[in-house]
Phi, psi and omega in degrees: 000143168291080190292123178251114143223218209293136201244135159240178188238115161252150176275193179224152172259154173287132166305129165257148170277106062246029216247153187309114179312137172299153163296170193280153160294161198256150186286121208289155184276127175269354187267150160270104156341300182286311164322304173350274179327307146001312174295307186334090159296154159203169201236157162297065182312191193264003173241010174094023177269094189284140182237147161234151198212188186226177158195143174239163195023286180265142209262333179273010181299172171312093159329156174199087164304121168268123190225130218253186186287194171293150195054339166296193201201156160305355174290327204309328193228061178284323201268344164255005143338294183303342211252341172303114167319136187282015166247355171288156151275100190278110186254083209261132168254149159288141177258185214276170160082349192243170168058218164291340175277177195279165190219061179295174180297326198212132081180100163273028186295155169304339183287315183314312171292299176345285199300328185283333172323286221295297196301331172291311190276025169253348161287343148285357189077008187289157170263310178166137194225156158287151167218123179256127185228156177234097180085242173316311190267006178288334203244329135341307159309311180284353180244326147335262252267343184292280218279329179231050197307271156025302182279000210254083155292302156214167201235115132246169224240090161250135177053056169232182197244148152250016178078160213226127174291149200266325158345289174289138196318088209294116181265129177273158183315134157331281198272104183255103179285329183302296206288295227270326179278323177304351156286318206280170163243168169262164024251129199287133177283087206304331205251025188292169195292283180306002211226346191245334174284317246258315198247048184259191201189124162309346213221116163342134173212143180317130180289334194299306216305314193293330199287343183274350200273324172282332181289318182275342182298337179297328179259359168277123173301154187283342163312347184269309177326282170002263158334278180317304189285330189272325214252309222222317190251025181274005179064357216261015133228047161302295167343333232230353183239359167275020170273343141331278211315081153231044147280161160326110185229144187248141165252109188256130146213150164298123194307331193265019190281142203259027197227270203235113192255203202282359162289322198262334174291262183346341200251314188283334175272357180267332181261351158252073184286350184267331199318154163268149199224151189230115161230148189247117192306146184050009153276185211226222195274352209225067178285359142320328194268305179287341197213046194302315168350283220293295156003290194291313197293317135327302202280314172322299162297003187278320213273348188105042154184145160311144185224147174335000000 
């Protein structure tokens, strides 16, 4: 069964004049957190993963799988919900090590998420679907999308890679989050120096929305970090499986984003030349978080409906 939820409302106060504008305000959650959690199913797959997930909106609706980054949750695309047409089937996953699913020792390969995606639709029944991914889960999207093409309709990518050639001169990340987590120790802290840099944002974002989104990254053990960075984020045949990729794909990034930066865009439109590509001026790596209106309003019109 299909859960709609509950969307509220804020106002915004008016800038007073002639005094210099303020930065913007970050754009209020029309969602209740708790509810959210709340929503949350989870199923035994056929590899031993209990996975937990949701569904929004139309139950006969287009599927659209949502697969959210590293450290996250299905919380990750709390903030552009509301803005999501309302006849998609929005199908939001914990991906395994995160959230409500389970956070076994092994296995964090990108195929290991890929195959629990195919097995959650196939225990709903889907058949093919769009798949919208983010960061960790953008390179999930892409080996789904590799690997079960059949199952695959369209595809987007946001604040993702096609991995960097090892030729070539390597320039380092802004932000080199691999090195600053390989230090860190437990038990991990949501309000630590890393845990507040991890979730920062050129652009205001609900403050409620960062502190649960740090609290609960807090409580993933750090073997599942680990694990995932050694396993699921080494790249090293990203490159080499994206010539798979031929459904329809849309490329979103924030210009400011300090994780995948003009190297890792450049490397994903050379090996995707037809793709459509979005980039959104002054945002960071979670331009969904800053600018969800705009953002839902691309990907809708990408996947074949209007958005708010």
């Amino acid at each position: 069964m299909i859960v709609a939820a509950f969307l509220g409302s804020l106002a915004s106060a008016a800038a007073p004049a002639p005094v210099p504008a303020a930065p913007a305000a970050a754009p209020p959650l029309g969602i209740n957190l708790n509810a959210f959690e709340a929503m949350k199913k989870k199923v035994a797959l056929p590899d031993g993963i209990t996975l937990a997930y949701l569904q929004m909106g139309d139950p006969r609706g287009q599927p659209v799988v949502l697969i959210h980054g590293y450290t996250d949750s299905a919380r990750d695309w709390v903030p552009m919900l509301p803005y999501m047409p309302k006849r998609f089937r929005l199908i939001l996953v914990d991906l395994r090590g995160h959230g409500q699913s389970s956070k076994p020792d092994c296995c964090y390969d990108l195929y290991d998420f890929a195959y629990d995606i195919k097995l959650l639709l196939d225990h709903l029944h889907v058949k093919k679907a769009d798949i919208v991914g983010h960061s960790l889960g953008s390179l999930i999207a892409q080996r789904f999308a590799e690997t079960w093409p059949q199952r695959t309709k369209k595809v987007v990518l946001i604040s993702s890679t096609g991995g960097r050639n090892r030729c070539s001169p390597q320039k380092p990340r802004q932000f080199d989050f691999a090195a600053q987590i390989r230090a860190l120790k437990p038990p991990l802290k949501a309000n630590s120096p890393f845990m507040i840099a991890w979730w920062s944002s050129p652009t205001p974002v609900n403050r409620q929305f960062i502190r649960r989104e740090r609290e609960d990254a807090a409580k993933i053990p750090l073997r599942v970090w680990i694990a995932v960075l050694d396993q699921g984020l080494t790249l090293a045949n990203v490159h080499r499986m994206l010539p798979r990729l031929k459904a329809p794909t849309l490329l979103i990034w924030g210009s400011k984003d300090p994780i995948m930066g003009p190297e890792d865009r450049a490397s994903l439109r050379n090996a995707l030349p037809h793709a459509q590509v979005k980039i959104f001026q002054g945002l960071g790596h979670n331009p969904f978080w800053e600018q969800p209106r705009a953002v839902a309003r691309v990907i809708a019109k990408f996947l074949g409906g209007a958005g708010r």
